[in-house]
C-alpha positions in Angstrom: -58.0 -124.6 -76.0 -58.5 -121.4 -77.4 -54.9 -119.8 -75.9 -53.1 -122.9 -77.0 -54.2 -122.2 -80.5 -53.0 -118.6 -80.1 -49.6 -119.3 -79.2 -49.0 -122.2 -81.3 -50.0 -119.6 -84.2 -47.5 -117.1 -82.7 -45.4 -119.9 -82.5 -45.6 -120.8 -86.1 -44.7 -117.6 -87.6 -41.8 -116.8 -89.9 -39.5 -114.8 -87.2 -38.2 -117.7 -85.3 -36.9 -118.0 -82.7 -38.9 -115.8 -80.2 -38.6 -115.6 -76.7 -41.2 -116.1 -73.9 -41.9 -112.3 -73.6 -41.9 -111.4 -77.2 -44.5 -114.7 -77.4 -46.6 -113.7 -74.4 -46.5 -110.1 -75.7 -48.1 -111.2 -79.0 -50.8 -113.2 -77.5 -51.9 -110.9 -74.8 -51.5 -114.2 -72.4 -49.6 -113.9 -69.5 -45.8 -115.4 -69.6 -46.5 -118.3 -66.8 -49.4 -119.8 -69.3 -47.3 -119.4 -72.0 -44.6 -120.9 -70.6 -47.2 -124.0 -70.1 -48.5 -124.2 -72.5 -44.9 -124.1 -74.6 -43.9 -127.2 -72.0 -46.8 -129.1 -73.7 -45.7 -128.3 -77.5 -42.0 -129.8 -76.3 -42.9 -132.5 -74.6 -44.9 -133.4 -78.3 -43.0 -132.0 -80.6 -44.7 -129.0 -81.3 -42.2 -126.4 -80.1 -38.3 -126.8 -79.5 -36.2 -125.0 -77.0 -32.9 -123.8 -78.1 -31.7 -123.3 -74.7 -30.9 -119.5 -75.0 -34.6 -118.9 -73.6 -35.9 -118.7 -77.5 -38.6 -121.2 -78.8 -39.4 -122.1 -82.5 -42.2 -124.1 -84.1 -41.1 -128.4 -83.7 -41.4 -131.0 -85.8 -44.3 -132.1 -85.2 -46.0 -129.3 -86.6 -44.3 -130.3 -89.8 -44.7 -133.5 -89.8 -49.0 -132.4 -89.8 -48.1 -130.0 -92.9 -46.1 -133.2 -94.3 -49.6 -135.2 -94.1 -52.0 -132.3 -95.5 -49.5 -132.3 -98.6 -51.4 -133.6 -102.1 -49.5 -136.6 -103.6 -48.6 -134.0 -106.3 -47.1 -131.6 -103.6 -45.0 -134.7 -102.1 -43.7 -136.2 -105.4 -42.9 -132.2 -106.2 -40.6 -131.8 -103.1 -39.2 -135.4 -102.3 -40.3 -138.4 -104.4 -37.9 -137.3 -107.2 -34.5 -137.2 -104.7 -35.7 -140.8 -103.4 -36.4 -142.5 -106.3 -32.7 -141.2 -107.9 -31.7 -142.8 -104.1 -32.9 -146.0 -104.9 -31.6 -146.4 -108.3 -28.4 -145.5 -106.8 -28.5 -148.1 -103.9 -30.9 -150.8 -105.0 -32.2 -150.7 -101.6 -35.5 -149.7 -100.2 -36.0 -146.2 -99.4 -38.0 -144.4 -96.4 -38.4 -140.4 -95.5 -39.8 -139.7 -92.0 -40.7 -137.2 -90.1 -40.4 -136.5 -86.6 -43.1 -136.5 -84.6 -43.4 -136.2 -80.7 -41.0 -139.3 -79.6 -41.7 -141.3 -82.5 -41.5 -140.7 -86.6 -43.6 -141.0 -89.0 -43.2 -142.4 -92.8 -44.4 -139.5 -94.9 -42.8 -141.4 -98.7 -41.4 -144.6 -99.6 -39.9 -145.9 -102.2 -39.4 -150.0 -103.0 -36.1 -151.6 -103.8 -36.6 -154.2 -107.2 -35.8 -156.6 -105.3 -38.0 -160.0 -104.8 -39.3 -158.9 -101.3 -40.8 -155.7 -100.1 -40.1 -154.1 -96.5 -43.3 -154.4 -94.0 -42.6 -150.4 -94.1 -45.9 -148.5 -94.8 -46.4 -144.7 -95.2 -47.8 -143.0 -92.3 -46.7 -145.9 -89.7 -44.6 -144.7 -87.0 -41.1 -145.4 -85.4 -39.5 -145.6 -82.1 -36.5 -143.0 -82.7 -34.1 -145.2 -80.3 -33.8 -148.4 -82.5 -33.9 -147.2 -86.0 -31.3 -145.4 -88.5 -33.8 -142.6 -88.9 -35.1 -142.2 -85.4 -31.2 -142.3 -84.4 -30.6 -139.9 -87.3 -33.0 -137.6 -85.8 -32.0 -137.9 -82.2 -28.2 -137.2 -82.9 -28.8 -133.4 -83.7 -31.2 -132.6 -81.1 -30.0 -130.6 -78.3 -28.8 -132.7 -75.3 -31.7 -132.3 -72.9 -34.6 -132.7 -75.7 -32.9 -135.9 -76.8 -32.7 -136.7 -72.8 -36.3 -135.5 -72.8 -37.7 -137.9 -75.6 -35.8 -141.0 -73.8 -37.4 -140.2 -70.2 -40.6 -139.9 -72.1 -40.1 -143.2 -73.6 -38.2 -144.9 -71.1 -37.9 -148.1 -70.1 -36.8 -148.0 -73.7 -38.3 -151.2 -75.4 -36.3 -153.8 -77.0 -37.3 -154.9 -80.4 -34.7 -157.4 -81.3 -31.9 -158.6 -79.1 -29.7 -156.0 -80.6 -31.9 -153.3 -79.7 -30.2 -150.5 -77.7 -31.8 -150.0 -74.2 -29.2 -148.3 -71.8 -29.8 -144.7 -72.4 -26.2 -143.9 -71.6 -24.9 -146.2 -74.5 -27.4 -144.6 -76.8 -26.0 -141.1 -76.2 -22.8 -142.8 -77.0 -24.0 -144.1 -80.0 -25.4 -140.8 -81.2 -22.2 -139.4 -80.9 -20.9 -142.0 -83.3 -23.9 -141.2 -85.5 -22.6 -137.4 -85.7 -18.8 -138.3 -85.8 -19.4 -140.2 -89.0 -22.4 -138.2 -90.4 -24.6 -141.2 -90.4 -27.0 -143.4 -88.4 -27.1 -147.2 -88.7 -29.5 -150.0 -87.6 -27.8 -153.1 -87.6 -31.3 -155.1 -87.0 -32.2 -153.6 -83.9 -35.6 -152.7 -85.2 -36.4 -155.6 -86.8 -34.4 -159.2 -87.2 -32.6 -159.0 -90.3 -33.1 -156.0 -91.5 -30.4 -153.2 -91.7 -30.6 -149.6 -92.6 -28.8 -146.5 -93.1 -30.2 -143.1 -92.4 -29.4 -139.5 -92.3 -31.1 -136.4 -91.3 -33.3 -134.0 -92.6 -33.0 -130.2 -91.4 -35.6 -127.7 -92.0 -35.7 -124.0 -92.9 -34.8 -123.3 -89.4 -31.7 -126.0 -89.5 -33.9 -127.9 -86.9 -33.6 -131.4 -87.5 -37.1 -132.8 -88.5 -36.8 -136.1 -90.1 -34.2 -138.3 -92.2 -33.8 -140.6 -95.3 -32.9 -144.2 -94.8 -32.0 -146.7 -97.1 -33.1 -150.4 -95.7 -32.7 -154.1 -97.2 -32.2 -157.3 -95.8 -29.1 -158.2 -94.0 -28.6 -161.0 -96.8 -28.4 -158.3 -99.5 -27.4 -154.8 -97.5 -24.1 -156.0 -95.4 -21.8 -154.8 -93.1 -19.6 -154.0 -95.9 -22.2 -151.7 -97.9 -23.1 -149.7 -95.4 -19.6 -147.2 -95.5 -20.4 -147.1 -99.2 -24.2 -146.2 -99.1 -23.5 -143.3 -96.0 -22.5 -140.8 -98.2 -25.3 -141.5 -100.9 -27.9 -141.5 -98.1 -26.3 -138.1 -96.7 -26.2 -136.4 -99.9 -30.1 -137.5 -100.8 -31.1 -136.1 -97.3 -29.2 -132.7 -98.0 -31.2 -132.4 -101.1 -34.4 -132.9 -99.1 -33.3 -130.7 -96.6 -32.8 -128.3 -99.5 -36.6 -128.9 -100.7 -38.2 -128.1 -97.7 -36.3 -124.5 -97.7 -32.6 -125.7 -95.5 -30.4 -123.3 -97.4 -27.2 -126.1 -97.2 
């Protein structure tokens, strides 16, 4: 326990990325341990790979920082960019945060609409079946994104519209990143539909994304090339607030 908590702290420092020397050199623990133990922060979202043999502090780790934050500190850094979101769409608005192969709600804010989305802060979200999980997935590296689906696989269907053949998926995040946008045409949940775009941090890892969601009745198919660029605009300015220099 004790060396995990080293190199995660190594890990976690401001000159990211570091390779597996530099890291092991740091600690005083030898490289095959490290190398472990960096396995285990991948697989949970700890630690990311960047595939030039470099590692930096994940999502995950962020995504703990997100839930120590006061409700003064979160209202300071996000509420104000969702709430102008949601005047500007009428829709319900969600920011997540990645964690592991799931996210996690970390602010919400409700449409004025009659009903209110079953949506509750700190719930989490498969990544394969929503707009903000799907956000998140399309600007991961390859194998990490190939990594959370074998982690998760069989991947579960929530709705008959859910997105289960892995190969598809990847075919779908490549729409996602083509048009700058995710979409969940009710394949998390029966008539709902949402839009979502992701969230980069300091590092220009992608951590999390902001959706917009309503029911199919009031968000439809036609609304959703009109609220992509609001969505992707609001997430830029969250990127911005947690230090993305965009």
């Amino acid at each position: 326990m004790e060396k995990t908590l080293v190199v995660l702290g190594a890990l976690a420092g401001h000159d990211q990325p570091r390779r597996l020397a530099d890291i092991a050199q740091r600690t005083g623990i030898n490289k095959t341990t490290v190398h472990r133990i960096l396995q285990i922060f991948i697989a949970q979202g700890y630690a990311v790979s960047h595939g030039d043999g470099t590692y930096a502090s994940g999502p995950a780790i962020l995504a703990l920082a997100g839930a120590a934050l006061t409700d003064r500190d979160m209202t300071t850094l996000v509420r104000p960019i969702l709430e102008n979101l949601q005047r500007n769409t009428s829709h319900t608005v969600h920011f997540a945060i990645r964690s592991g192969s799931s996210a996690v709600y970390l602010a919400k804010v409700e449409s004025q609409q009659p009903y209110r989305m079953a949506s509750r802060v700190g719930t989490q979200i498969p990544l394969h079946c929503t707009a903000i999980g799907k956000a998140i997935l399309a600007h991961l590296p390859e194998e990490e994104v190939r990594a959370v689906l074998a982690a998760t696989a069989p991947l579960i269907s929530n709705t008959p519209a859910t997105i289960t053949d892995p190969g598809l998926l990847m075919a779908e995040l490549e729409a996602v990143r083509q048009r700058g946008y995710a979409v969940d045409d009710e394949e998390n949940e029966p008539n709902v539909r949402c839009v979502g775009a992701v969230v980069h941090d300091a590092a220009g890892t992608a951590v999390g994304a902001v959706s917009v969601a309503g029911l199919t009745l009031n968000l439809n198919e036609n609304d959703v090339p009109l609220l992509g660029p609001l969505v992707v605009a609001a997430a830029a300015r969250v990127s911005a607030a947690l230090g993305r220099n965009v």
